[in-house]
C-alpha positions as CSV (number, residue, x, y, z in Angstrom):
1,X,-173.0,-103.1,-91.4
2,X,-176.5,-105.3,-92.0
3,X,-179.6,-102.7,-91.1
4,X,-182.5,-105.0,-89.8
5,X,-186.1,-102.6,-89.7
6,X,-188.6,-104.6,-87.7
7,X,-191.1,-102.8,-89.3
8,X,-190.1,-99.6,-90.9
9,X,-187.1,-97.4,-91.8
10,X,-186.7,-93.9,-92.5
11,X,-184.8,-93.3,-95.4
12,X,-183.0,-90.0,-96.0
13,X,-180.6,-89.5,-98.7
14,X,-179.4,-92.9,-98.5
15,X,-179.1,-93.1,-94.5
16,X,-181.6,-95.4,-93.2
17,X,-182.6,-94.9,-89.1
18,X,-184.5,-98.2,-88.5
19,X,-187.7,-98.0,-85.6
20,X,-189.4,-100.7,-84.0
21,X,-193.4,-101.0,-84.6
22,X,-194.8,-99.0,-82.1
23,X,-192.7,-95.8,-83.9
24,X,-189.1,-95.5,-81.3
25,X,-185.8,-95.0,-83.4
26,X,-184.2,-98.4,-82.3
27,X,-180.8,-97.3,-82.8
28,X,-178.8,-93.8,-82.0
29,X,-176.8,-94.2,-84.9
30,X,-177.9,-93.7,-89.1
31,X,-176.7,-96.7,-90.7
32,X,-175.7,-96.2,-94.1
33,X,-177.2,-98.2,-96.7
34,X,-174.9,-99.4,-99.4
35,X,-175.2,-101.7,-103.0
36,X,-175.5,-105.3,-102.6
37,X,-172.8,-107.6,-100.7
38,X,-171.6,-110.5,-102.6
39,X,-170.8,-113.1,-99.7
40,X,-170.3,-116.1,-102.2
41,X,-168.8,-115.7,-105.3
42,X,-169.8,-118.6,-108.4
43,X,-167.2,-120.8,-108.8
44,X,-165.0,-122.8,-111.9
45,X,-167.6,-124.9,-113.9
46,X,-165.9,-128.4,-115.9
47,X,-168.3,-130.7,-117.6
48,X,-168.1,-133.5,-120.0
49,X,-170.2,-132.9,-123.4
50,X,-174.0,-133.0,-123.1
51,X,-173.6,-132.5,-119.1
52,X,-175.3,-129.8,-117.0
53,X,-173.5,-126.9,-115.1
54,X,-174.8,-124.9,-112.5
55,X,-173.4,-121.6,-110.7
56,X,-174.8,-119.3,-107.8
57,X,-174.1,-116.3,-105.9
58,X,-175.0,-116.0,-102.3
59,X,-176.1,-111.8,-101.1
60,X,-176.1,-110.5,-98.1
61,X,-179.4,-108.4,-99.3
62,X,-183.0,-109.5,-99.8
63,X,-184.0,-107.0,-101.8
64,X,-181.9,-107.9,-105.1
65,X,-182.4,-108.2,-108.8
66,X,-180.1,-110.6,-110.7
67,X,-178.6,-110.7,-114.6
68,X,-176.5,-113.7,-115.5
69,X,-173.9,-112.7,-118.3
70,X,-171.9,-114.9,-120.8
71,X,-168.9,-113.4,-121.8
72,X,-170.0,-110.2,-120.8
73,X,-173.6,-110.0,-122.5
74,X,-176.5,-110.4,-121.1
75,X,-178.5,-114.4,-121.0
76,X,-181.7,-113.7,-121.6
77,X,-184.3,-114.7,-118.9
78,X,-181.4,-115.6,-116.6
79,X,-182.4,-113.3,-113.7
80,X,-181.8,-115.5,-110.2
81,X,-179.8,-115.8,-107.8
82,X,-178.4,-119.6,-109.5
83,X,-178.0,-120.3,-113.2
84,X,-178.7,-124.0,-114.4
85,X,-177.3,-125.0,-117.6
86,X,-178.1,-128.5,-119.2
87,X,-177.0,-130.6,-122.2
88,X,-173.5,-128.2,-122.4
89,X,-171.7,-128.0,-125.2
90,X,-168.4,-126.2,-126.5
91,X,-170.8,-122.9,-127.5
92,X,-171.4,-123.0,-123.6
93,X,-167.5,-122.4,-123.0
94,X,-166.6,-119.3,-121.5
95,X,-167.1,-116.9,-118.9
96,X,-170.1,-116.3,-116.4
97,X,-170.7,-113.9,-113.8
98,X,-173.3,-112.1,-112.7
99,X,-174.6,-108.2,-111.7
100,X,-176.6,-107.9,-108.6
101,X,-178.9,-105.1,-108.3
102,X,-180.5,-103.1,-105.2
103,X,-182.4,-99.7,-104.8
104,X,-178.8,-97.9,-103.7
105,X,-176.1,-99.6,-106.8
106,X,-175.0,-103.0,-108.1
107,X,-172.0,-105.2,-107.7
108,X,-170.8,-107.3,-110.0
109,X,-169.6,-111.2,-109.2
110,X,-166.1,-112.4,-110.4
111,X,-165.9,-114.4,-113.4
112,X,-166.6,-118.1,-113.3
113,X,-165.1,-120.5,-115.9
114,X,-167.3,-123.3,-117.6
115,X,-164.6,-125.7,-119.3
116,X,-166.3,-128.8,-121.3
117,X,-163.3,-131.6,-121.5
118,X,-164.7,-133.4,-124.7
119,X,-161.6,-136.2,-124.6
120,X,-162.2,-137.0,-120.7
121,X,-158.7,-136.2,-119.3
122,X,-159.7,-134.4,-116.9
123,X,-158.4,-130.5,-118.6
124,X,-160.9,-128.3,-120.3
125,X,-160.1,-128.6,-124.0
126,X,-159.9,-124.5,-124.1
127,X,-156.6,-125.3,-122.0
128,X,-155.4,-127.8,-124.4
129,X,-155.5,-125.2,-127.6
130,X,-154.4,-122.0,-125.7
131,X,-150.7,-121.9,-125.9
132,X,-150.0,-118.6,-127.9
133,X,-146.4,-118.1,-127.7
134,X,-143.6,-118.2,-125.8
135,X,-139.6,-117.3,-125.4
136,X,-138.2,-114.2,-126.9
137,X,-139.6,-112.3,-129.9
138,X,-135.8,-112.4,-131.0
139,X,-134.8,-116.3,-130.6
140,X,-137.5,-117.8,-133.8
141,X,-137.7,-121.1,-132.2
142,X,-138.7,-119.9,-129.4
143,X,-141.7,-117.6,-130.3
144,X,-143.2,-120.4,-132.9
145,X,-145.3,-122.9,-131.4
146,X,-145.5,-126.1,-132.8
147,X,-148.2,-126.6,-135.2
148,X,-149.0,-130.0,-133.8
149,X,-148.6,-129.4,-130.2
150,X,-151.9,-130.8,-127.8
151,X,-152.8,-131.4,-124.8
152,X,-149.7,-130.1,-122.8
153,X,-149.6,-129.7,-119.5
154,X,-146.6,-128.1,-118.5
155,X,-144.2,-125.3,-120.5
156,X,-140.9,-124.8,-119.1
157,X,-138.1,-122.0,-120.6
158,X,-135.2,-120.5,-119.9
159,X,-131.9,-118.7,-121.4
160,X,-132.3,-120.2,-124.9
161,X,-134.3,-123.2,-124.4
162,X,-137.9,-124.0,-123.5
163,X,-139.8,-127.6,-123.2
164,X,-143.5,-128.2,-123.7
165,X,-144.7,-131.6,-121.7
């Protein structure tokens, strides 16, 4: 529920009764006020080298502060509802979200990737280098990874076998 005050609210212990200007309770019924309402989440960043990224968040709230986090610390000065970033590099790789602040709590955005793709093929290079592992512990081919295995697009296993294209 969205509470619209025209002029003024009453706030008591967190239930708001909105009233029009002249003073009359416009509606019956306390509308409880609640932390902020993340209507659009940021979204999946991929950039060449040098490029710029950009994310935003879209409340349903006026009355917000904002902190922008890198893998889960805080970017300094990074306090709106958008965050611009220009001449990316691999150091800017990683995971963005940001916290969202009112009088009553905060909420918290989902993560958003940034990929930079470095060779131009179209797949972050943080996909390219982050096969682990794979197959049983107990069958050694299987858990070994090739030493000189990149830019694979596809793993496939089964029963005693697995293939990497």
């Amino acid at each position: 529920m969205i509470l619209f005050c025209l002029i003024d609210c009453a706030f008591v212990e967190g239930i708001a009764y909105p009233y029009d200007e002249v003073g009359n309770r416009i509606s019956r019924h306390a509308a409880t006020r609640s932390g902020p309402i993340i209507v659009s989440q940021p979204g999946m960043q991929m950039v060449q080298p040098n490029g710029s990224a950009g994310f935003s968040v879209v409340v349903a709230d006026a009355s917000v502060s904002y902190q922008w986090r890198f893998n889960g610390a805080n970017i300094s000065g990074a306090m709106g509802d958008s965050l611009s970033l220009a001449k990316v590099t691999a150091a800017n790789q990683g995971s963005y979200d940001v916290v969202v602040t009112n009088a009553i709590g905060s909420a918290t955005s989902t993560a958003a990737s940034l990929w930079v793709d470095v060779d131009g093929n179209g797949v972050g290079d943080g996909w390219e280098t982050s096969v682990l592992a794979w197959g049983l512990e107990s069958a050694d081919s299987q858990q070994t990874v090739p030493v000189n295995l990149e830019k694979a697009v596809a793993i496939v296993a089964g029963n005693g076998f697995s293939v990497v294209l």
